[in-house]
C-alpha positions in Angstrom: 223.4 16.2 27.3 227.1 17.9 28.2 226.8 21.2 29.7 227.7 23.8 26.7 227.0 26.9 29.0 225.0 28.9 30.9 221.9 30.9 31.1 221.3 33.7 33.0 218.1 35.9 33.1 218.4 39.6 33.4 216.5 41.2 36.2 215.3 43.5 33.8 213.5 40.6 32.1 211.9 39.3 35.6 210.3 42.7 35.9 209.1 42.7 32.0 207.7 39.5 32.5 205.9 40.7 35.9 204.8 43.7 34.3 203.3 42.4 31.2 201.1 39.5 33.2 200.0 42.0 35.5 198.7 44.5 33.0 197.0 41.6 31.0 194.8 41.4 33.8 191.3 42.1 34.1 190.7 45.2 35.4 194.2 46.4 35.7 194.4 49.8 34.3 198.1 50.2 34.4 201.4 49.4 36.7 201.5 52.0 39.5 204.7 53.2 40.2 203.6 55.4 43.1 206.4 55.4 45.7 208.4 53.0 43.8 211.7 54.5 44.4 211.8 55.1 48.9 215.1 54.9 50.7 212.9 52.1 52.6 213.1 49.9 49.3 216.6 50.8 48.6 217.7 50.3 52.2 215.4 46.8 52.2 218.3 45.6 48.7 214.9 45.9 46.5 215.4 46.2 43.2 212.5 49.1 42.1 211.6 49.4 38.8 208.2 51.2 37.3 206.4 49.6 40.3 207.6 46.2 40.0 209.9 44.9 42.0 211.6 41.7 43.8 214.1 40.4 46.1 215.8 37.1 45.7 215.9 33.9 48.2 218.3 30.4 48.0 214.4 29.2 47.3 213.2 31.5 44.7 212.3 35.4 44.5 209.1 37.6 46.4 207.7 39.8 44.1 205.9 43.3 44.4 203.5 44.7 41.9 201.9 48.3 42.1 198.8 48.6 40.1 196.1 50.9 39.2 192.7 49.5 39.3 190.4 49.9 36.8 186.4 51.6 38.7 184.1 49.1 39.3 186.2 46.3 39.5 186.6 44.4 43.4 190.1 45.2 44.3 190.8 41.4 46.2 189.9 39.8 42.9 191.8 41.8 40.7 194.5 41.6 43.1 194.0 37.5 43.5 194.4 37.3 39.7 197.3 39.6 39.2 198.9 37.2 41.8 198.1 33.9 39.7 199.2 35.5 36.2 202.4 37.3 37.9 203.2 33.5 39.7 202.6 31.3 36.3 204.1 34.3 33.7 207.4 34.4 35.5 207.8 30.6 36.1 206.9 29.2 33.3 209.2 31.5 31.0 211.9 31.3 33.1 211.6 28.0 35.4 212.7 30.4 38.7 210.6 29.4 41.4 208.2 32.6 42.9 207.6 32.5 46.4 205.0 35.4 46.7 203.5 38.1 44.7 202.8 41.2 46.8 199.7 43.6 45.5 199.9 47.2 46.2 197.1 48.8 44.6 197.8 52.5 44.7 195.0 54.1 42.6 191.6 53.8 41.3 190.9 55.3 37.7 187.9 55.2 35.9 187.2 52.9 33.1 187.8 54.9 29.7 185.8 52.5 27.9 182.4 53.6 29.6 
């Protein structure tokens, strides 16, 4: 096949991506933007957005994801998952390589539904 161009993703897509497959999981309540924005993050080149955020390598990117987790639910596990669905969301819609997924969990709200 001849090259007819390129494709580039925007970071803003990464971080839709993230977001989405994070807050699909069970027991996520929402993303957690809690400290989101710190001179620390801006000083560290991190790109913050509404709790998600990510730095890029030469072998990939390390993301960060700031939840809320749903009462009841063990925070490791829901933490565990939101790492696997983060991982296989962004690199099977965009074929970048993700290194890590960091978990913050940053609140604990009661489940609505009860």
């Amino acid at each position: 096949n001849e090259n007819v161009g390129s494709v580039k993703i925007s970071e803003d897509v990464i971080v839709a991506i993230a977001t989405t497959a994070a807050c699909e999981t069970e027991g996520v309540n929402k993303i957690s933007a809690k400290n989101a924005v710190s001179a620390k993050n801006l000083m560290n080149t991190l790109k913050p957005v509404k709790g998600v955020f990510f730095t890029n390598s030469a072998e990939g990117i390390d993301l960060t994801v700031q939840i809320s987790v749903i009462s009841g639910y063990k925070i490791p596990d829901v933490a565990g998952r939101v790492q696997d669905n983060v991982t296989d969301a962004v690199q099977t819609m965009t074929g970048i390589h993700v290194n890590k997924v960091n978990v913050t969990v940053n609140n604990i709200v009661a489940d609505a539904a009860k």
